[in-house]
C-alpha positions as CSV (number, residue, x, y, z in Angstrom):
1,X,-25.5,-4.9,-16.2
2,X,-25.1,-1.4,-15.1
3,X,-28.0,-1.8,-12.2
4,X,-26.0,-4.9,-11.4
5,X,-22.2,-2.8,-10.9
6,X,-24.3,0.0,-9.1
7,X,-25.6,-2.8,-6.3
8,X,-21.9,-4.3,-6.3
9,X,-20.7,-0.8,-5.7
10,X,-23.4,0.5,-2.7
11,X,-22.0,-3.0,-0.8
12,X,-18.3,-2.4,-1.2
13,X,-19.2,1.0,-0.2
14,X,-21.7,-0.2,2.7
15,X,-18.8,-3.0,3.5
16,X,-16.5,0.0,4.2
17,X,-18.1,2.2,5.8
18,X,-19.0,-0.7,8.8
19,X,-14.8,-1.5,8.9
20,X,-14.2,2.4,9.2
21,X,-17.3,2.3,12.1
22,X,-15.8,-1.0,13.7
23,X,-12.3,0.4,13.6
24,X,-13.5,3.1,15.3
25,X,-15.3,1.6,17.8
26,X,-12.4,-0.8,19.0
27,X,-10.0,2.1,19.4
28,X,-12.4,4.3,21.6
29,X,-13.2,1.4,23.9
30,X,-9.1,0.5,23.7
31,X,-8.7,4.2,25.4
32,X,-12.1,3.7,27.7
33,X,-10.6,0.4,28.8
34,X,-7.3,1.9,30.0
35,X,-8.8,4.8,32.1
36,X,-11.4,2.5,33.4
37,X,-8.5,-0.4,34.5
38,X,-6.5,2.9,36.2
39,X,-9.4,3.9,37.8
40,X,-10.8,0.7,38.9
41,X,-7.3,-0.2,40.5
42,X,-6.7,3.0,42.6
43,X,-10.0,2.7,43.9
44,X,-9.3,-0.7,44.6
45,X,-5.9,0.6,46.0
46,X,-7.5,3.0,48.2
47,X,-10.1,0.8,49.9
48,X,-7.2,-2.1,50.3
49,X,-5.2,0.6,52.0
50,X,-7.8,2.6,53.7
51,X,-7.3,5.8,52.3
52,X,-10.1,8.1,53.0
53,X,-10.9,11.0,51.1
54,X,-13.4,13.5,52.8
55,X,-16.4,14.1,51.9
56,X,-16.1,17.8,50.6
57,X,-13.2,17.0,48.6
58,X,-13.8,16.8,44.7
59,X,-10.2,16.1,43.4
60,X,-6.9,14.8,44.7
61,X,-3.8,15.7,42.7
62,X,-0.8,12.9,43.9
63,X,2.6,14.1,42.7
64,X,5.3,10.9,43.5
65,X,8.8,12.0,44.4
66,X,10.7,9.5,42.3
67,X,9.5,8.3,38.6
68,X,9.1,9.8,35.2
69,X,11.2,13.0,35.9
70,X,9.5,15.2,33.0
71,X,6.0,14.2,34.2
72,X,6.7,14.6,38.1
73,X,8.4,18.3,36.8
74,X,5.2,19.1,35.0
75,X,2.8,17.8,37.6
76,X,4.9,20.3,40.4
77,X,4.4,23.2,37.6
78,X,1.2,22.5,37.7
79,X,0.4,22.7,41.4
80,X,2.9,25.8,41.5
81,X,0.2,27.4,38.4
82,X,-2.5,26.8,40.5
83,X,-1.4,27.0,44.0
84,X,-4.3,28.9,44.4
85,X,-6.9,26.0,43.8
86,X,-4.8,23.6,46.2
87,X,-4.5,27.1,49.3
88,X,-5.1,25.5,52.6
89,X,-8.5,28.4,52.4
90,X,-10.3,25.7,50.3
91,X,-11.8,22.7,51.2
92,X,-12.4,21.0,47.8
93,X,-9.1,20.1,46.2
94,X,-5.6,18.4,48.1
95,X,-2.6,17.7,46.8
96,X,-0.5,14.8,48.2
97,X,3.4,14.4,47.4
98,X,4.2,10.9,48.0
99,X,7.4,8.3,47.6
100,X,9.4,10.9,49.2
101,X,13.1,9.9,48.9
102,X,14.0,13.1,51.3
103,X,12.3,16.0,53.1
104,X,15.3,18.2,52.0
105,X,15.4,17.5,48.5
106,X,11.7,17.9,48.2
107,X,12.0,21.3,50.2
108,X,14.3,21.8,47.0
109,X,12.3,21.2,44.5
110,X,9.5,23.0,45.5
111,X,11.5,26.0,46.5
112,X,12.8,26.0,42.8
113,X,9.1,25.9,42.1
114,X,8.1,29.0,44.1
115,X,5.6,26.3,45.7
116,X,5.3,26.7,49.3
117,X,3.5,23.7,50.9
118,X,3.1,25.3,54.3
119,X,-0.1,27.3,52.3
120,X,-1.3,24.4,50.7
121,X,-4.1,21.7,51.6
122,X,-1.3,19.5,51.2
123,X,0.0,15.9,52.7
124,X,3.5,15.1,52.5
125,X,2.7,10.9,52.9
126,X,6.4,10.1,54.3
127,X,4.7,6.5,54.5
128,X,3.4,6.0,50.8
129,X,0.2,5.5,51.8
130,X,-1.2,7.0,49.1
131,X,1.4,5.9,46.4
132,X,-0.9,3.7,44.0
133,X,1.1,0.0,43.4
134,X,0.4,-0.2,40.4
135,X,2.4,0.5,36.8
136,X,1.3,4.1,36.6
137,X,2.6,5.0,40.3
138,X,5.3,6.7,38.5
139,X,3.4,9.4,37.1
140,X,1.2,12.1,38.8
141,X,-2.4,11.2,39.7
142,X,-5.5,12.9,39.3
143,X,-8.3,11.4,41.5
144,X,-11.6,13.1,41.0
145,X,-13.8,12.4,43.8
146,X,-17.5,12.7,44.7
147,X,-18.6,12.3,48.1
148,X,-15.2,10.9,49.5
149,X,-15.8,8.5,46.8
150,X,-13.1,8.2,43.7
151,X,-14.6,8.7,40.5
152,X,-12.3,8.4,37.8
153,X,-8.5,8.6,38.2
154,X,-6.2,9.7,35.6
155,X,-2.3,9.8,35.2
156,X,-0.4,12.3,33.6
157,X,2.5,11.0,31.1
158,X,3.8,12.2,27.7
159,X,0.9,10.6,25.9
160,X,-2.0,11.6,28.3
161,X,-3.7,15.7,29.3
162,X,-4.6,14.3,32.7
163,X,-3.4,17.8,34.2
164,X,-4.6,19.6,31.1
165,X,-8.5,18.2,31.8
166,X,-7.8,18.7,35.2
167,X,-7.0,22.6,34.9
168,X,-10.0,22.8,32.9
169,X,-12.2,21.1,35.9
170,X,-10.4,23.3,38.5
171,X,-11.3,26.6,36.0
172,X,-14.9,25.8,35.7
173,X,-14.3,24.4,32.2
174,X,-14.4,20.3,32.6
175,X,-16.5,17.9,34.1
């Protein structure tokens, strides 16, 4: 009898363990899926569009002008933190500021960010070219890029550290 419990306990303990493992599994690939279906669209965007990226770039960061306020405010924070990975000196990292509603409020905005474009490898796209269609257009955009080729894209939101991994990958860190 005791023999018999101890075989009825490793199972429930075996039957667990594989929920806990399966549970897991479907959550990591839930997250996977979601970068992949961003990624996977922008790229899709970009070719639909023709948007070329050149070959010695290895990341794009796309701030819209219009969309989720705090994340647009933290993606120009972020470009005004590292102004110095996006200088116009440097060939491996852009920035593009997109769905512009007007060249004098922008001027604004950066001005109040101590960012000034005119030293920046920078494209003010006045004709959305590169403004993804798609529901995450509202947020800022990280494109990594290898060989003019998009890699992975990720957006920056209150849930996501799209411009935290990207600081990392400017720094040396990521990637």
């Amino acid at each position: 009898m005791v023999d018999y419990l101890r075989v009825k306990f490793h199972i429930v303990e075996i039957a667990e363990t594989c929920l806990f493992l399966l549970v897991v599994c479907f959550s990591l690939s839930g997250c996977a899926n979601k970068e992949d279906e961003v990624t996977e669209y922008a790229r899709q965007y970009f070719e639909e569009e023709n948007v070329t990226f050149a070959p010695s770039l290895k990341s794009c960061l796309i701030i819209p002008g219009g969309g989720c306020s705090g994340c647009i405010a933290s993606g120009l924070s972020f470009l005004r933190d590292n102004q110095e990975s996006f200088s116009i000196r440097q060939s491996e990292n852009m920035v593009v500021l997109t769905n512009i509603v007007s060249r004098k409020l922008l001027r604004r905005n950066l001005e109040a960010k101590s960012i000034n474009a005119s030293k920046l490898n920078a494209v003010v796209d006045t004709g959305n070219v590169y403004m993804v269609d798609f529901r995450y257009n509202d947020y800022p955009l990280v494109v990594y890029l290898e060989n003019g080729s998009v890699v992975r894209v990720e957006y920056q939101s209150a849930e996501t550290k799209a411009l935290r991994n990207y600081g990392e990958f400017l720094h040396g860190r990521g990637e």
